[in-house]
C-alpha positions as CSV (number, residue, x, y, z in Angstrom):
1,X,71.7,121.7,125.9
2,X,69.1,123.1,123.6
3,X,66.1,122.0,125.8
4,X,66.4,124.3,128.2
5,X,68.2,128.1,127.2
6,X,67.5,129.1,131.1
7,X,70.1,127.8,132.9
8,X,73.1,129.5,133.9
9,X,76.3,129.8,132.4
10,X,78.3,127.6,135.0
11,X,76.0,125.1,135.1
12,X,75.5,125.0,131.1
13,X,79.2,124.9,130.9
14,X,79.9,122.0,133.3
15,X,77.3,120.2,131.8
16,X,79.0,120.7,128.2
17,X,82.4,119.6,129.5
18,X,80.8,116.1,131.5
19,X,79.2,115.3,127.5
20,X,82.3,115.7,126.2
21,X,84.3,113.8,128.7
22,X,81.9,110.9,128.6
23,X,82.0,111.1,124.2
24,X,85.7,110.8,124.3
25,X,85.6,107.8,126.7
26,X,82.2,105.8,124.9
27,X,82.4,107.3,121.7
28,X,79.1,105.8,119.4
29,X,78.3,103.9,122.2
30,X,77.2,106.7,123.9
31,X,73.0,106.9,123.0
32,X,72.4,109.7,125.2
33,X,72.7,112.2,128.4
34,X,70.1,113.6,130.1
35,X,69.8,116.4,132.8
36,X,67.5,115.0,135.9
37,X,66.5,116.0,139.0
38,X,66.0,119.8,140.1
39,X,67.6,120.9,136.4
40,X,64.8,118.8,134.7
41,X,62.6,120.5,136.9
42,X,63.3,123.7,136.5
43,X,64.5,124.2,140.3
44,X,68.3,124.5,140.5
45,X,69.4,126.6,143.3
46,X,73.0,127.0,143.0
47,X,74.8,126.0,145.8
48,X,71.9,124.1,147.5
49,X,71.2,121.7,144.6
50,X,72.8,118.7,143.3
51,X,73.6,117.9,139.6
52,X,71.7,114.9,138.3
53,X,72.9,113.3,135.2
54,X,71.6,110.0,133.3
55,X,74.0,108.6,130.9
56,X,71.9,105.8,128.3
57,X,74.2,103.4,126.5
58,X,74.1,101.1,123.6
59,X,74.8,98.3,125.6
60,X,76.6,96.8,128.7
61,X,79.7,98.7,129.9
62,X,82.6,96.8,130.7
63,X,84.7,97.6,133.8
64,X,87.4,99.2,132.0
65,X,85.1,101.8,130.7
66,X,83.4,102.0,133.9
67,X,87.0,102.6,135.9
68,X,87.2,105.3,132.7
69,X,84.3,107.3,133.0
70,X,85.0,107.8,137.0
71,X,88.4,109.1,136.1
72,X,86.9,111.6,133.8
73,X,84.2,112.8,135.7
74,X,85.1,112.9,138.9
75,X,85.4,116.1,140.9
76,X,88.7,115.9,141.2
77,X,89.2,115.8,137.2
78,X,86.0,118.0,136.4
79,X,85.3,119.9,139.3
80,X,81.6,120.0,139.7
81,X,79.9,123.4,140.8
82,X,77.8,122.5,143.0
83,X,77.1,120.7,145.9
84,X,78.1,117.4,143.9
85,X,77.2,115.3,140.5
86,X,74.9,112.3,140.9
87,X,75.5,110.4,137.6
88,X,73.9,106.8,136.6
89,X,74.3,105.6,133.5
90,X,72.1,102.6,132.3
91,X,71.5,100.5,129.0
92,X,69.3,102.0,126.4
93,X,67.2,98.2,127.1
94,X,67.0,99.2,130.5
95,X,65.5,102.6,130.0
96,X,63.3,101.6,127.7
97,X,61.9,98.3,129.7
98,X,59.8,100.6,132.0
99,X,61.5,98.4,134.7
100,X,61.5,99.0,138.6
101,X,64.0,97.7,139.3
102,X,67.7,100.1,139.9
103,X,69.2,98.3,136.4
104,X,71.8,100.5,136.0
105,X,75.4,99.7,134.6
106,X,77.3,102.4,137.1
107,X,76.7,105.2,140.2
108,X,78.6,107.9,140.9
109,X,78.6,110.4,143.7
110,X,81.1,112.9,143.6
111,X,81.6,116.7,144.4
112,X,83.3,118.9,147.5
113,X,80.3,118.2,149.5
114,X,79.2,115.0,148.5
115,X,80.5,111.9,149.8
116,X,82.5,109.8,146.9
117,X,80.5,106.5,145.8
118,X,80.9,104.4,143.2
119,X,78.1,101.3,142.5
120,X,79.0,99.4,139.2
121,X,76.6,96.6,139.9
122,X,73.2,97.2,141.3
123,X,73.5,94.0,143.5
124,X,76.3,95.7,145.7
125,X,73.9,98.7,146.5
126,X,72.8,98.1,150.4
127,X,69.0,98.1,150.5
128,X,69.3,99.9,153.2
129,X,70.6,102.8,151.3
130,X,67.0,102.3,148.9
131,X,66.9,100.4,145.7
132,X,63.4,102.9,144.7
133,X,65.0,106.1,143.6
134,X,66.2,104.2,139.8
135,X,63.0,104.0,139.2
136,X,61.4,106.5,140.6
137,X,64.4,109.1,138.5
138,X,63.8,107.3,135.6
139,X,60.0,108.2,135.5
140,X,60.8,112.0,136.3
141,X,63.0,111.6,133.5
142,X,60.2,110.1,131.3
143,X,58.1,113.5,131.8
144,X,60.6,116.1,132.1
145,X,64.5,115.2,131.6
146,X,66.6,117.6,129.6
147,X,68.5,115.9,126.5
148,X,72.3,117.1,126.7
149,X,72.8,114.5,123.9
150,X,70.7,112.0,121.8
151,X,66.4,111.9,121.3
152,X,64.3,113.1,123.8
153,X,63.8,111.7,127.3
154,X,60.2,111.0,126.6
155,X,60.9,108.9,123.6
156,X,64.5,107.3,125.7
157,X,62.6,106.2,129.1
158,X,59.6,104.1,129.6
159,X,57.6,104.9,132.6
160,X,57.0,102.4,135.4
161,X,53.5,100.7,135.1
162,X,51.3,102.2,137.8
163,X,51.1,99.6,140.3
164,X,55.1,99.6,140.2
165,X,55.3,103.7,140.1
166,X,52.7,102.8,143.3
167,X,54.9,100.6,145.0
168,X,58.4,102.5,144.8
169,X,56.2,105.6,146.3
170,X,55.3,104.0,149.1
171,X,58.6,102.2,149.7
172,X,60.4,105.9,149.4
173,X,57.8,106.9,152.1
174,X,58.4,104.5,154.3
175,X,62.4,104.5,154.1
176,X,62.1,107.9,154.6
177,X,60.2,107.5,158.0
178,X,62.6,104.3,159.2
179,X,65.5,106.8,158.8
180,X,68.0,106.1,161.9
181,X,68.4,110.5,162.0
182,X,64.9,110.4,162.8
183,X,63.8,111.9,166.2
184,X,61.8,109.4,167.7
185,X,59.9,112.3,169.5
186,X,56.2,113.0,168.4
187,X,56.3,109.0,166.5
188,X,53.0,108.5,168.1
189,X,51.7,111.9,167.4
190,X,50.8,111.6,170.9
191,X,50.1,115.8,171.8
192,X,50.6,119.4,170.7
193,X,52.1,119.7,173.6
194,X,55.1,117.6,172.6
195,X,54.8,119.0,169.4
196,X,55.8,122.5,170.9
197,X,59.2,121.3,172.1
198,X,60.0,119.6,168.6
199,X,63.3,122.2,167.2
200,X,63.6,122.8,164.1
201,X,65.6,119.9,162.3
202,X,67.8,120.4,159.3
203,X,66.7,118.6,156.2
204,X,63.1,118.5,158.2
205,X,61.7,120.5,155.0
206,X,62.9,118.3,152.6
207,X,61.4,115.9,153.8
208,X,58.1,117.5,154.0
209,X,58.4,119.1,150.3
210,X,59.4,115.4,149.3
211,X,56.4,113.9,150.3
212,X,54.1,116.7,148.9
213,X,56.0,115.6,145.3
214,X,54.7,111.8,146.1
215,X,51.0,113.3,146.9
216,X,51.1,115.3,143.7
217,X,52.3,112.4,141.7
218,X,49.4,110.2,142.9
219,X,46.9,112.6,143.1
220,X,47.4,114.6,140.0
221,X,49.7,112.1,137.3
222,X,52.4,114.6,137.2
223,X,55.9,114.8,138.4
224,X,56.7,118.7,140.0
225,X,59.7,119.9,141.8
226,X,60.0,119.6,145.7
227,X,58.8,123.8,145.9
228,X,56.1,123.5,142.8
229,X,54.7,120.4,145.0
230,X,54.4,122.1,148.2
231,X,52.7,125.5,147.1
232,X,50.1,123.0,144.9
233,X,49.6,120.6,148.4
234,X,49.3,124.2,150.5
235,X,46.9,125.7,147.5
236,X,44.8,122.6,148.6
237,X,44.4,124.2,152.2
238,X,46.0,121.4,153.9
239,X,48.8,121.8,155.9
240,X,49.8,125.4,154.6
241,X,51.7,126.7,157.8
242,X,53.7,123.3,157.8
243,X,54.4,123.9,154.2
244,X,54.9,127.8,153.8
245,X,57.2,127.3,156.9
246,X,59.3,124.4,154.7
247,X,59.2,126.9,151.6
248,X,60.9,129.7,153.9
249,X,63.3,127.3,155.0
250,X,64.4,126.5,151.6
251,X,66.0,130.5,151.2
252,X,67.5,130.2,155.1
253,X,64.3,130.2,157.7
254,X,64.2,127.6,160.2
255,X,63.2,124.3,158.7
256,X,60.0,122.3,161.5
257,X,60.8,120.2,163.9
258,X,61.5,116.5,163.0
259,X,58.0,115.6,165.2
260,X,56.0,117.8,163.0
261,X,57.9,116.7,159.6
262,X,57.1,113.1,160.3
263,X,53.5,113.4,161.4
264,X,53.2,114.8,157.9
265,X,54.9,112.3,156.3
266,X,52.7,109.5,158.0
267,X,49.6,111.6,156.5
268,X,51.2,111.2,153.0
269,X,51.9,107.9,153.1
270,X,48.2,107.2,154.4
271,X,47.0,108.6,151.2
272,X,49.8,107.5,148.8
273,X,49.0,103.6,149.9
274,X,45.3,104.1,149.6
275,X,45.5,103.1,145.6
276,X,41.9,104.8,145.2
277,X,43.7,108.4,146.5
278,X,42.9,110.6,144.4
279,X,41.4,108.4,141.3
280,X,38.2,109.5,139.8
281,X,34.6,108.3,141.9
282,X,37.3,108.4,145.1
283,X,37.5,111.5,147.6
284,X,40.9,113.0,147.7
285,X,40.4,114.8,150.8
């Protein structure tokens, strides 16, 4: 894992042993594996972040490789450290199609507290769960992923054409507003005064710090980690107690209410699906 000498030993280590482990099971076939999410970003928080991994292959796996590569990697048979692994593993054709659509040859989801999942064919994945995040990884992965194994991400993954890279942002926005978890208090934005009995709501930060990495994508053509995100949005001057309070929260203050989370996220998606947002000759404000 030359690409990135600062992460920590555990983390280096686990992610050593899941190369190996997938080599002896795909041998050449194997093109490449690359570190996503909060270790491409340079934001792992151990024992708060997941472990996002994106396996690239030669060409279709078939389902006794598939059954094969679950075995190996599971937690069960290589424990992960933290709160779980979220592996997909696509064709080198797909990754380099700049496609939108999920395209990948297998999902998994496993670690001691992550729900087990495995998804070997993109059509069994419930839209309800979202079909944007493929595409959405795979153009984080395009700027910043980690190469465990193989070329660099940047040369591996083709970005999403902008009006698709536009479209999975505000589908992600919206899916993230029609979650059932939602409190359906403050959905009208109606008074403060309501706003003053929204409690704080776990994950409520996330949420907020998510969107702010949508509105920095637009605005500013650059993929940043959920924290970098909000202290750019809050250097803006909007929203900074909102934001601040959802930075806290990420090292153990209380997160905002759910009201207060979602009136923010409505503001987001406002700007996100006005395609002249932040574009030169268009106010950004």
């Amino acid at each position: 894992m030359a690409e990135n000498d600062a992460v920590e030993p555990t983390l280096r280590r686990y992610l050593d042993d899941l190369v190996d482990a997938v080599r002896t099971v795909l041998g050449d076939t194997l093109v490449g594996a690359y570190a996503a999410g909060s270790v491409a970003l340079d934001a792992y928080q151990p024992g708060r972040s997941d472990i996002d991994v994106a396996l690239v292959v030669a060409g279709p796996l078939d389902a006794a490789g598939k059954r094969e590569l679950v075995a190996r990697l599971r937690h069960e048979a290589l424990p992960c450290p933290a709160r779980g692994l979220e592996l997909v593993a696509y064709t080198r054709a797909a990754v380099g199609s700049g496609t939108a659509e999920p395209a990948f040859e297998l999902e998994l989801n496993t670690g001691a507290r992550m729900p087990f999942r495995v998804t070997d064919d993109p059509a069994r994945r419930a839209a309800a769960d979202g079909r944007f995040w493929y595409g959405l990884d795979r153009s984080i992965l395009h700027q910043h992923g980690y190469a465990l194994l193989g070329p660099s991400a940047a040369e591996t993954f083709t970005d999403l054409h902008p009006d698709d890279l536009h479209r999975l942002l505000v589908e992600a926005l919206r899916w993230w507003l029609a979650r059932p978890d939602a409190d359906a208090a403050g959905a009208d934005g109606r008074s403060d005064r309501r706003a003053a009995m929204d409690p704080p709501a776990a994950g409520a930060e996330d949420a907020v710090l998510g969107a702010c990495r949508s509105l920095v994508r637009v605005r500013d053509g650059v993929w940043l980690s959920k924290l970098a995100a909000g202290r750019r949005v809050a250097a803006s001057g909007r929203h900074v107690d909102l934001i601040e309070r959802c930075l806290a929260a990420r090292d153990g203050g209380p997160p905002p209410g759910r009201a207060e989370a979602r009136r923010f996220q409505r503001w987001v998606l406002h700007r996100v699906a006005d395609r002249g947002y932040g574009l030169p000759g268009r106010p950004s404000a």
